[in-house]
PQR file with spaces between the fields and no chain letter, atoms N, CA, C, O and H, PARSE charges and radii, in Angstrom:
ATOM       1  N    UNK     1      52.036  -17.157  -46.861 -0.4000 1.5000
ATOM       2  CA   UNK     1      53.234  -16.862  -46.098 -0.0000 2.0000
ATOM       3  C    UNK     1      53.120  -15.426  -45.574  0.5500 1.7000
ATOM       4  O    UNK     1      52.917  -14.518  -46.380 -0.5500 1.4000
ATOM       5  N    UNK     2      53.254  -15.151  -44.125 -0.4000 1.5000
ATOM       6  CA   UNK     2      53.229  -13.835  -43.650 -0.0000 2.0000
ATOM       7  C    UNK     2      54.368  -13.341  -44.123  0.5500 1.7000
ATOM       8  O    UNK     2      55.330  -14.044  -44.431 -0.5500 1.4000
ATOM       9  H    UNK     2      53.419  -15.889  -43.471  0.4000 1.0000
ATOM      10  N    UNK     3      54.314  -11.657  -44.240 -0.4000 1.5000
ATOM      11  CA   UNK     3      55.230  -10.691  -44.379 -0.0000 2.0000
ATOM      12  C    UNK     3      56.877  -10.988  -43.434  0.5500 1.7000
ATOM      13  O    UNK     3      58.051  -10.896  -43.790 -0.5500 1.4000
ATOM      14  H    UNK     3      53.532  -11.086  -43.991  0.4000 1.0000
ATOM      15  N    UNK     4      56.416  -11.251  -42.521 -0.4000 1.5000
ATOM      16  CA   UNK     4      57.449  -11.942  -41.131 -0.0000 2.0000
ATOM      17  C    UNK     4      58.290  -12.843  -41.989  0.5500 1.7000
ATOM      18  O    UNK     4      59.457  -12.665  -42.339 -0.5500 1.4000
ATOM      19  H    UNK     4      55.462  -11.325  -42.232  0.4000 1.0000
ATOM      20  N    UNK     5      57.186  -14.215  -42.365 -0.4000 1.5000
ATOM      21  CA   UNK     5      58.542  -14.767  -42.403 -0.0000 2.0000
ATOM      22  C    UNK     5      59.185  -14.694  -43.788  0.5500 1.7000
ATOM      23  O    UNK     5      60.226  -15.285  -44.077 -0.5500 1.4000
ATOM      24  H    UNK     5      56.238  -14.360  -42.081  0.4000 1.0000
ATOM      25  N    UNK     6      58.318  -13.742  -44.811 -0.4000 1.5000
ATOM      26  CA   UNK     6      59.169  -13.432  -46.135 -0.0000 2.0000
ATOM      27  C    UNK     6      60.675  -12.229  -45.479  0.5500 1.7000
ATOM      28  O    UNK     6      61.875  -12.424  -45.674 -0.5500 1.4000
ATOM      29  H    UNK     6      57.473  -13.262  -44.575  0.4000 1.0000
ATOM      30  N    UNK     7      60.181  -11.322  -44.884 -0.4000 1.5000
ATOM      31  CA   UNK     7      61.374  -10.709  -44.501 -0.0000 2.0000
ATOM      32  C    UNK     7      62.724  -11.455  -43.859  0.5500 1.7000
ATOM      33  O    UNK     7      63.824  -10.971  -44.125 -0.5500 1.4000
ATOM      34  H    UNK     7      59.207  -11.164  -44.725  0.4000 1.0000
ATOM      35  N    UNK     8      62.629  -12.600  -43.039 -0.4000 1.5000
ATOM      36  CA   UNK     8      63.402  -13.276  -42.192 -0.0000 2.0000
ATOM      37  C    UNK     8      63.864  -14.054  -43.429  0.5500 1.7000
ATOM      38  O    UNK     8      65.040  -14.412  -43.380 -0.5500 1.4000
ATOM      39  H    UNK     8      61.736  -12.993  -42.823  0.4000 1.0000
ATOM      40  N    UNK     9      63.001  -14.470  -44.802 -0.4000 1.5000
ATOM      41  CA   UNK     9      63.903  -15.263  -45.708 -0.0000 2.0000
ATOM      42  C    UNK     9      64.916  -14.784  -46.484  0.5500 1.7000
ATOM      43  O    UNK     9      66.009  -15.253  -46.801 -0.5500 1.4000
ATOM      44  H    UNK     9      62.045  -14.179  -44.842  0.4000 1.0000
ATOM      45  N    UNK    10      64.100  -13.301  -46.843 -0.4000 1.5000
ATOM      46  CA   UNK    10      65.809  -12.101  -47.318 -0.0000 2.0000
ATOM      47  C    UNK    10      66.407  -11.733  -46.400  0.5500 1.7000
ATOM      48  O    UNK    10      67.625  -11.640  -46.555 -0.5500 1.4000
ATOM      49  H    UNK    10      63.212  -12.920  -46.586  0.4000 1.0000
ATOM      50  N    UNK    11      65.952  -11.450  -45.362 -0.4000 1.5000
ATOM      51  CA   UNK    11      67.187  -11.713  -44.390 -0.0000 2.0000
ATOM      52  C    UNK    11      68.179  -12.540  -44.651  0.5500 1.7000
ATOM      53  O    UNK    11      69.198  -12.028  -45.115 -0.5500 1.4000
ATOM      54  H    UNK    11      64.963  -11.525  -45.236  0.4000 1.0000
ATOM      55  N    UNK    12      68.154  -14.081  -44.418 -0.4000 1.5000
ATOM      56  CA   UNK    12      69.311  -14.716  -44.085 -0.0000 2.0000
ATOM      57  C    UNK    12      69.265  -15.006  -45.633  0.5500 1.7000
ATOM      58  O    UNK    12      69.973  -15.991  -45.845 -0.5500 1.4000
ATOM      59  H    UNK    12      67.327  -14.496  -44.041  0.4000 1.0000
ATOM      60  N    UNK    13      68.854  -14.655  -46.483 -0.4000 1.5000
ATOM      61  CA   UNK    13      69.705  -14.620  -47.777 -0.0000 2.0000
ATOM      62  C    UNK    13      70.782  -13.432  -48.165  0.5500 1.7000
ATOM      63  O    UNK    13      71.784  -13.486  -48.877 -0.5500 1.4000
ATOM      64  H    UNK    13      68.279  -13.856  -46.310  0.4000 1.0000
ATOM      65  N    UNK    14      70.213  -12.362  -47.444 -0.4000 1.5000
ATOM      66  CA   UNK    14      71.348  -11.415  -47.262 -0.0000 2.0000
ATOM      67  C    UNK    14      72.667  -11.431  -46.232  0.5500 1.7000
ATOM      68  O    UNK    14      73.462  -10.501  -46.095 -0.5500 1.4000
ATOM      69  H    UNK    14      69.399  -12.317  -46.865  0.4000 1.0000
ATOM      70  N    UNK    15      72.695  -12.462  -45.680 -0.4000 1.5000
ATOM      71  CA   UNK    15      73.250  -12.609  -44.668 -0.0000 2.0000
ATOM      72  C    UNK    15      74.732  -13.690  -44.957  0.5500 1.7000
ATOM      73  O    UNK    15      75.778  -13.875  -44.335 -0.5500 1.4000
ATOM      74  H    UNK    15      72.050  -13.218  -45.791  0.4000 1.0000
ATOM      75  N    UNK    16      74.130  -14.248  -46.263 -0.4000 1.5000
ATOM      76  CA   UNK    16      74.972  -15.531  -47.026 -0.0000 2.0000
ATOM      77  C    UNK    16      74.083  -16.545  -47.081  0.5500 1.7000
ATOM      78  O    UNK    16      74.132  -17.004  -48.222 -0.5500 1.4000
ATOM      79  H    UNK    16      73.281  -14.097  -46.769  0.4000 1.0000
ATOM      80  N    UNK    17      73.253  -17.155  -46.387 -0.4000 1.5000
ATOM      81  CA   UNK    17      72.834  -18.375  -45.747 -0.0000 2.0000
ATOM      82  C    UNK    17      72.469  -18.710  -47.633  0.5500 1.7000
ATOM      83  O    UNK    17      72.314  -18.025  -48.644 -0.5500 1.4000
ATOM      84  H    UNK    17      73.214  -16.781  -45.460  0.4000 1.0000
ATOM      85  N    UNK    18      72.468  -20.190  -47.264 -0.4000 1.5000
ATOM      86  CA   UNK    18      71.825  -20.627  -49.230 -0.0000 2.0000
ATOM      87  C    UNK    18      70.583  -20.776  -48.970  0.5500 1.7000
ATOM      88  O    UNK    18      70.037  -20.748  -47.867 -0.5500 1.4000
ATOM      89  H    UNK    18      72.594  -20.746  -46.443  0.4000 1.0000
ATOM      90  N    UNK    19      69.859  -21.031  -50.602 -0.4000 1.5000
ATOM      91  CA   UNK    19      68.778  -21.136  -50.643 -0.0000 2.0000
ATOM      92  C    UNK    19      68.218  -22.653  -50.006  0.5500 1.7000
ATOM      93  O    UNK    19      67.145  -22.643  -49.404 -0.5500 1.4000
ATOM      94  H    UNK    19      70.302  -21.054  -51.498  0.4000 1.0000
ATOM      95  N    UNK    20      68.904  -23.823  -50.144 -0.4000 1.5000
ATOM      96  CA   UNK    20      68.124  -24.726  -49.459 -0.0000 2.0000
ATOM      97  C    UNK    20      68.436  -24.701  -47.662  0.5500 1.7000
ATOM      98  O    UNK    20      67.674  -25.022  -46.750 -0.5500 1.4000
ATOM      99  H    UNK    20      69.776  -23.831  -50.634  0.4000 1.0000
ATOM     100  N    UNK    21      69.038  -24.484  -47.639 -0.4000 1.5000
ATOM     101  CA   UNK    21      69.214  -24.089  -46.000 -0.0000 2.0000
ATOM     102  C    UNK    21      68.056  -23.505  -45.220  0.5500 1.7000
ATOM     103  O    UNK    21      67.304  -23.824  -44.299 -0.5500 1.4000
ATOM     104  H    UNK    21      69.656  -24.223  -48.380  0.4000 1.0000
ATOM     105  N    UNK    22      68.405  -21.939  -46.492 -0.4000 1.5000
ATOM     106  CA   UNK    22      66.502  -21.283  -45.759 -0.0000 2.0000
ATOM     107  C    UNK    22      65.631  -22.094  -45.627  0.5500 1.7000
ATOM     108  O    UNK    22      65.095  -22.389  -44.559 -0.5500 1.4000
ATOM     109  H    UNK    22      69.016  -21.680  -47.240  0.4000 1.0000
ATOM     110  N    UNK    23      65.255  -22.800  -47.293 -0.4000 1.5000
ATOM     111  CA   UNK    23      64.037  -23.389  -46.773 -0.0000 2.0000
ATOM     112  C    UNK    23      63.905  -24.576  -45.891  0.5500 1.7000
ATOM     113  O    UNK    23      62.852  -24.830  -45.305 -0.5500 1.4000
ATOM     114  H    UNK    23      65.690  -22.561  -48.161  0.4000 1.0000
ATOM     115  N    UNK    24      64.984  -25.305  -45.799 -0.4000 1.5000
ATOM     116  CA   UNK    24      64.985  -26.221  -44.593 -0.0000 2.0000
ATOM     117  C    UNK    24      64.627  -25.862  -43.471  0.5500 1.7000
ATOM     118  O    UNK    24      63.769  -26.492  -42.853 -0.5500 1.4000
ATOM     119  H    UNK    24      65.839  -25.098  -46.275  0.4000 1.0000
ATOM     120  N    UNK    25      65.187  -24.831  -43.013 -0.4000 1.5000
ATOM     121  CA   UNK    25      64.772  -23.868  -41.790 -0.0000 2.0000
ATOM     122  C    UNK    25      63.533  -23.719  -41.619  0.5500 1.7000
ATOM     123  O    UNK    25      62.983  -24.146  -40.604 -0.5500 1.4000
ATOM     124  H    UNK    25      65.884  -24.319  -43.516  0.4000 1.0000
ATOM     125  N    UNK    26      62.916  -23.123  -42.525 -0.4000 1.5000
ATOM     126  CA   UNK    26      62.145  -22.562  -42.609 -0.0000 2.0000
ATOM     127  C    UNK    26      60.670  -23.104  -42.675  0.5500 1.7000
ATOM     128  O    UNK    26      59.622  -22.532  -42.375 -0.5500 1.4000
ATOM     129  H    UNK    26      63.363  -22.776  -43.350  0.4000 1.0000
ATOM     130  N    UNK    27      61.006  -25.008  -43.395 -0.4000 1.5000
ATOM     131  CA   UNK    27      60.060  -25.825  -43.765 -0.0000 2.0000
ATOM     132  C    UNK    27      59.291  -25.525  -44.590  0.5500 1.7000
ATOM     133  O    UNK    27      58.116  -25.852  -44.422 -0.5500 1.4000
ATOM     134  H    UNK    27      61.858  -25.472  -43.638  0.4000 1.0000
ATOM     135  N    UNK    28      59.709  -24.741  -45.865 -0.4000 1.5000
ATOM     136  CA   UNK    28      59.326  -24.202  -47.102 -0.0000 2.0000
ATOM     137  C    UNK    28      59.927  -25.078  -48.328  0.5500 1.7000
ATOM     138  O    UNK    28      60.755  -25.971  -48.149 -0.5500 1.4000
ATOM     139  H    UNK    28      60.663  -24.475  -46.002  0.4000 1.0000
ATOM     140  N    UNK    29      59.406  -24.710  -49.602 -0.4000 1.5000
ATOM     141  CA   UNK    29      60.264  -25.264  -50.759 -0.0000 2.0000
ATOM     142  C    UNK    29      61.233  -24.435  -51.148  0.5500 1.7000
ATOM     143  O    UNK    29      61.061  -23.387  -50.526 -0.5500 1.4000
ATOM     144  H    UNK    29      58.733  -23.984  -49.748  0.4000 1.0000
ATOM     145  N    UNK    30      62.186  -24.348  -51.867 -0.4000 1.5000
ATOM     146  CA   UNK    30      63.281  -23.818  -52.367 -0.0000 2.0000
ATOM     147  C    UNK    30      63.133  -23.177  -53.511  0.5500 1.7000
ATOM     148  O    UNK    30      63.969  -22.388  -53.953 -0.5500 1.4000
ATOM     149  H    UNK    30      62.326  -25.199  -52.373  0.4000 1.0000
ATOM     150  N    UNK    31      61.816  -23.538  -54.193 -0.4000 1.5000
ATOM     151  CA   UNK    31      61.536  -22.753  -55.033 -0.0000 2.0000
ATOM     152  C    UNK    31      60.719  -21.786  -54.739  0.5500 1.7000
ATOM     153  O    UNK    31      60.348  -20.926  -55.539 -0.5500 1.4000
ATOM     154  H    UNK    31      61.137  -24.178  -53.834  0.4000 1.0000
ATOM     155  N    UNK    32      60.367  -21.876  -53.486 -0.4000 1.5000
ATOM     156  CA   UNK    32      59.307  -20.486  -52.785 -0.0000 2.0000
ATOM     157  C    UNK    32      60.343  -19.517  -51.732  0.5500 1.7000
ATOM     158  O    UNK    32      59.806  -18.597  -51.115 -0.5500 1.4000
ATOM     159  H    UNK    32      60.669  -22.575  -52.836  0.4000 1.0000
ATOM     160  N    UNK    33      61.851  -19.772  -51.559 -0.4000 1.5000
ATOM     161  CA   UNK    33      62.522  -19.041  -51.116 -0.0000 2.0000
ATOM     162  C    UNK    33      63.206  -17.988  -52.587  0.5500 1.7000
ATOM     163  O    UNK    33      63.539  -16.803  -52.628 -0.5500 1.4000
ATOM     164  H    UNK    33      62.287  -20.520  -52.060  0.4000 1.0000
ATOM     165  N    UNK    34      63.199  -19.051  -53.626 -0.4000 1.5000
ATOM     166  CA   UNK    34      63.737  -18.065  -54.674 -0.0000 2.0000
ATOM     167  C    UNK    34      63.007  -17.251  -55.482  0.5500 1.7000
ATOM     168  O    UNK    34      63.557  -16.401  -56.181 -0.5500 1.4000
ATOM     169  H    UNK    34      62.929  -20.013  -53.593  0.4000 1.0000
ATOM     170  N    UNK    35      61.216  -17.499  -55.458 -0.4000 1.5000
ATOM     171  CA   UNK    35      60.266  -16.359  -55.697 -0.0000 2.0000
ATOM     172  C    UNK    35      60.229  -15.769  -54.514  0.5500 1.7000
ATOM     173  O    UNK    35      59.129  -15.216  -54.536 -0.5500 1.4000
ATOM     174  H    UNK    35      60.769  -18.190  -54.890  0.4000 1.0000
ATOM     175  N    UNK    36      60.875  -15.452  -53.174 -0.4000 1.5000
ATOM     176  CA   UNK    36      60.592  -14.481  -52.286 -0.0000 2.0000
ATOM     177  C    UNK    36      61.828  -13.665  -52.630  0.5500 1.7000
ATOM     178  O    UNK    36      61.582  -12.459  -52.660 -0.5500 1.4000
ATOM     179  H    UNK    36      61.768  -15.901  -53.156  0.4000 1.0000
ATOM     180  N    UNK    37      63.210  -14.019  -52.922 -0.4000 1.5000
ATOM     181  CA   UNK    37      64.403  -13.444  -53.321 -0.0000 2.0000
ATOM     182  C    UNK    37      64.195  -12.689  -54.578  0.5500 1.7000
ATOM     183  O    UNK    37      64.814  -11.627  -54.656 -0.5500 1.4000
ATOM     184  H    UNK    37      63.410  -14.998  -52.898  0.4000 1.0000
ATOM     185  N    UNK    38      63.342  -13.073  -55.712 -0.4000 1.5000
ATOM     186  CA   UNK    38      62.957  -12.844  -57.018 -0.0000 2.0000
ATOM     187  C    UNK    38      62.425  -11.416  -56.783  0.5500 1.7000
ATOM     188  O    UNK    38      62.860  -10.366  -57.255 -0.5500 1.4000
ATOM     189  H    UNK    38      62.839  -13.935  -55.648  0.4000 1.0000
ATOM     190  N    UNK    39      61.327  -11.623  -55.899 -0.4000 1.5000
ATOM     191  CA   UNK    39      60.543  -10.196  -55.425 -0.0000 2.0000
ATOM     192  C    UNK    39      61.299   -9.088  -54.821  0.5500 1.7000
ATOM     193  O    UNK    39      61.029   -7.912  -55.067 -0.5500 1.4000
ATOM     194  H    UNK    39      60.974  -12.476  -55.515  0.4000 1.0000
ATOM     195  N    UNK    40      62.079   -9.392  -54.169 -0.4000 1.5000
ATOM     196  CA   UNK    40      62.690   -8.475  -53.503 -0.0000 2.0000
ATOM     197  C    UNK    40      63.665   -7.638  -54.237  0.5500 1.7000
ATOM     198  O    UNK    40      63.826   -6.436  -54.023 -0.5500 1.4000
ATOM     199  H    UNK    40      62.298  -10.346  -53.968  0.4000 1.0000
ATOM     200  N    UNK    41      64.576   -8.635  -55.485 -0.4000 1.5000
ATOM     201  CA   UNK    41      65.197   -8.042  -56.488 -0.0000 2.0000
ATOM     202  C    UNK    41      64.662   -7.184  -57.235  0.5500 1.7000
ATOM     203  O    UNK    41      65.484   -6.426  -57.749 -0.5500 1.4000
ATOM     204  H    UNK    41      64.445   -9.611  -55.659  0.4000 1.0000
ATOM     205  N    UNK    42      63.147   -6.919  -57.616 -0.4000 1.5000
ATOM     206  CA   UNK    42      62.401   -6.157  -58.749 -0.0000 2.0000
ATOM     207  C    UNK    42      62.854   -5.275  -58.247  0.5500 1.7000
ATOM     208  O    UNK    42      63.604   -4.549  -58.899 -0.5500 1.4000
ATOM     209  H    UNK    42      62.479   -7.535  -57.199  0.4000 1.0000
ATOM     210  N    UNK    43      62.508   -4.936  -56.588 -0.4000 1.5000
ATOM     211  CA   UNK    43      62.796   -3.711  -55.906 -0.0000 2.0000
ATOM     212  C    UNK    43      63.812   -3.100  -55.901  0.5500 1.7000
ATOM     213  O    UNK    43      63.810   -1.882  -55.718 -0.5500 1.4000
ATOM     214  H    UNK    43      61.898   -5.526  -56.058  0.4000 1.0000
ATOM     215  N    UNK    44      65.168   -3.954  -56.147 -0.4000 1.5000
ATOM     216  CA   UNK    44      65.907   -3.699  -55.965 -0.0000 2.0000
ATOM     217  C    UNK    44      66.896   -2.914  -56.866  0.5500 1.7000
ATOM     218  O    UNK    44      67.656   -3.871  -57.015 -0.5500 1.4000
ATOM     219  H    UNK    44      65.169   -4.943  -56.296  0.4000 1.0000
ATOM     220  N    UNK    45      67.427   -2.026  -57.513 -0.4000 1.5000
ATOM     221  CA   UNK    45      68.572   -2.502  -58.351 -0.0000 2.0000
ATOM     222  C    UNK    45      69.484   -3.428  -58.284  0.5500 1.7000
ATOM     223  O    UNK    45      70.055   -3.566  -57.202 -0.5500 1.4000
ATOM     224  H    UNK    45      66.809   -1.249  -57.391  0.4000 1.0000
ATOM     225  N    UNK    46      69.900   -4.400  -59.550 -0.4000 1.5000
ATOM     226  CA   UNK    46      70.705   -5.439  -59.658 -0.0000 2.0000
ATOM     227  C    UNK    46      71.935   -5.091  -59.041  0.5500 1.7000
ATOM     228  O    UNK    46      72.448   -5.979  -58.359 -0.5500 1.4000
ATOM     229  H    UNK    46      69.437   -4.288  -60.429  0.4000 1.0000
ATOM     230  N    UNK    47      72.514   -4.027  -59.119 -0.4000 1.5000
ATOM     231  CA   UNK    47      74.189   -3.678  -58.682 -0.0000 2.0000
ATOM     232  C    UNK    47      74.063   -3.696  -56.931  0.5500 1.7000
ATOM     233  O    UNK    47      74.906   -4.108  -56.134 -0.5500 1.4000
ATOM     234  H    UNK    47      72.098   -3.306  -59.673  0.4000 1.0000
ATOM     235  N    UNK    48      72.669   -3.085  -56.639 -0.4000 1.5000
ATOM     236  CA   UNK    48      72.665   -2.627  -54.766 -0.0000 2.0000
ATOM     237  C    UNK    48      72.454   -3.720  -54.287  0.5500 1.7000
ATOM     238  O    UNK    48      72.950   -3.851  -53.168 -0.5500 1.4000
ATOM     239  H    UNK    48      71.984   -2.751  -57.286  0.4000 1.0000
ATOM     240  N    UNK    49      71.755   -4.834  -54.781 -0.4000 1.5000
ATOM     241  CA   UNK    49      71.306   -5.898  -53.767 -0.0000 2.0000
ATOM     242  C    UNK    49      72.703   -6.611  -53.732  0.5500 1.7000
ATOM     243  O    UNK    49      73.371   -6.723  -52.704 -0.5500 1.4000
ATOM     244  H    UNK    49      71.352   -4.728  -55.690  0.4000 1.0000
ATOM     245  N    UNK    50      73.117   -7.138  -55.115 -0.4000 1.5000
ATOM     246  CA   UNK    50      74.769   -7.936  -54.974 -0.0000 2.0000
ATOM     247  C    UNK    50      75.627   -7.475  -54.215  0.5500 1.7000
ATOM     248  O    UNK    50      76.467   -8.115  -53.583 -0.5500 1.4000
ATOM     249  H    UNK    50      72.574   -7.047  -55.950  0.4000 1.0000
ATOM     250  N    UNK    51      75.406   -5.946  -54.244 -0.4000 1.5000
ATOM     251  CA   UNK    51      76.454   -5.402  -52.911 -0.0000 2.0000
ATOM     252  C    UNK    51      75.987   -5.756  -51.779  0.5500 1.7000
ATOM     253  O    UNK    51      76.579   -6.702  -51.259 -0.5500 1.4000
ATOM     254  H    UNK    51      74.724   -5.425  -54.757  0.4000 1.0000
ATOM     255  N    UNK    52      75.242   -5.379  -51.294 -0.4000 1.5000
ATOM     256  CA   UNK    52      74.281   -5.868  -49.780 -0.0000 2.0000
ATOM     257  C    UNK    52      74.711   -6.837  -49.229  0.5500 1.7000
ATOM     258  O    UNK    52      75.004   -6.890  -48.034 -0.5500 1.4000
ATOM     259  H    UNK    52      74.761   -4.610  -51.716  0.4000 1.0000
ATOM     260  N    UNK    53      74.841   -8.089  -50.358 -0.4000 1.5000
ATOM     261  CA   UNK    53      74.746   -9.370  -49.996 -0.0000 2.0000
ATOM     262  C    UNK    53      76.241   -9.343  -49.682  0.5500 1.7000
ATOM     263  O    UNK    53      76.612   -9.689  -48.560 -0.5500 1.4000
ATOM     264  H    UNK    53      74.603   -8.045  -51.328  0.4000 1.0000
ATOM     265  N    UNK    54      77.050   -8.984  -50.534 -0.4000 1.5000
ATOM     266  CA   UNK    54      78.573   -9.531  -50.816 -0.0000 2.0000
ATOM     267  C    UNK    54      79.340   -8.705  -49.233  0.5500 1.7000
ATOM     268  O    UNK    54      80.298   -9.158  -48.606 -0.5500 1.4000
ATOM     269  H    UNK    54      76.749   -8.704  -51.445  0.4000 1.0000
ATOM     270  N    UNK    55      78.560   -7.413  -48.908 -0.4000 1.5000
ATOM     271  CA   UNK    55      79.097   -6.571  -47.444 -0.0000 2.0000
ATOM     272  C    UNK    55      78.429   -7.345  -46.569  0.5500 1.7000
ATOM     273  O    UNK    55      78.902   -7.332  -45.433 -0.5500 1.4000
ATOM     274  H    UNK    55      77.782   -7.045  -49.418  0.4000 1.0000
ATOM     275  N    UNK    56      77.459   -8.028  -46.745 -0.4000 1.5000
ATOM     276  CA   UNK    56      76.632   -9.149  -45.242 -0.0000 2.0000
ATOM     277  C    UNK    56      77.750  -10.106  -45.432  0.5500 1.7000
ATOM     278  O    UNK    56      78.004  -10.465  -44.283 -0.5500 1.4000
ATOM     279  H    UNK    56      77.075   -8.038  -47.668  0.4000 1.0000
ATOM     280  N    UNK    57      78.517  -10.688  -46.195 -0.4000 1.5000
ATOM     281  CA   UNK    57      79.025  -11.892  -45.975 -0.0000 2.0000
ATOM     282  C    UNK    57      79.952  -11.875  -45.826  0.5500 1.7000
ATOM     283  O    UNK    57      80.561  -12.922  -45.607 -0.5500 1.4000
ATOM     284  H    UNK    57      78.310  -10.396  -47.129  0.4000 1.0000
């Protein structure tokens, strides 16, 4: 999976969109949208990303 379309999947997970939606979109599994969400959280602190998400939506 390119960098592209891992960014475009936290994207519209930050955005609200759900996890099977993405991967429908996306023509991925749902369990490979929630190890791309997984990754992005390490980075993240737990308190900043829930905010992120909860001000995108």
């Amino acid at each position: 999976m390119t960098t592209k379309s891992k960014t475009n999947v936290i994207k519209r997970w930050l955005d609200g969109d759900t996890r099977d939606t993405i991967a429908s979109d996306n023509q991925i599994g749902a369990g490979t949208v929630s190890g791309i969400i997984n990754e992005f959280k390490k980075g993240v602190d737990a308190l900043e990303y829930e905010s992120v998400r909860e001000l995108s939506i």
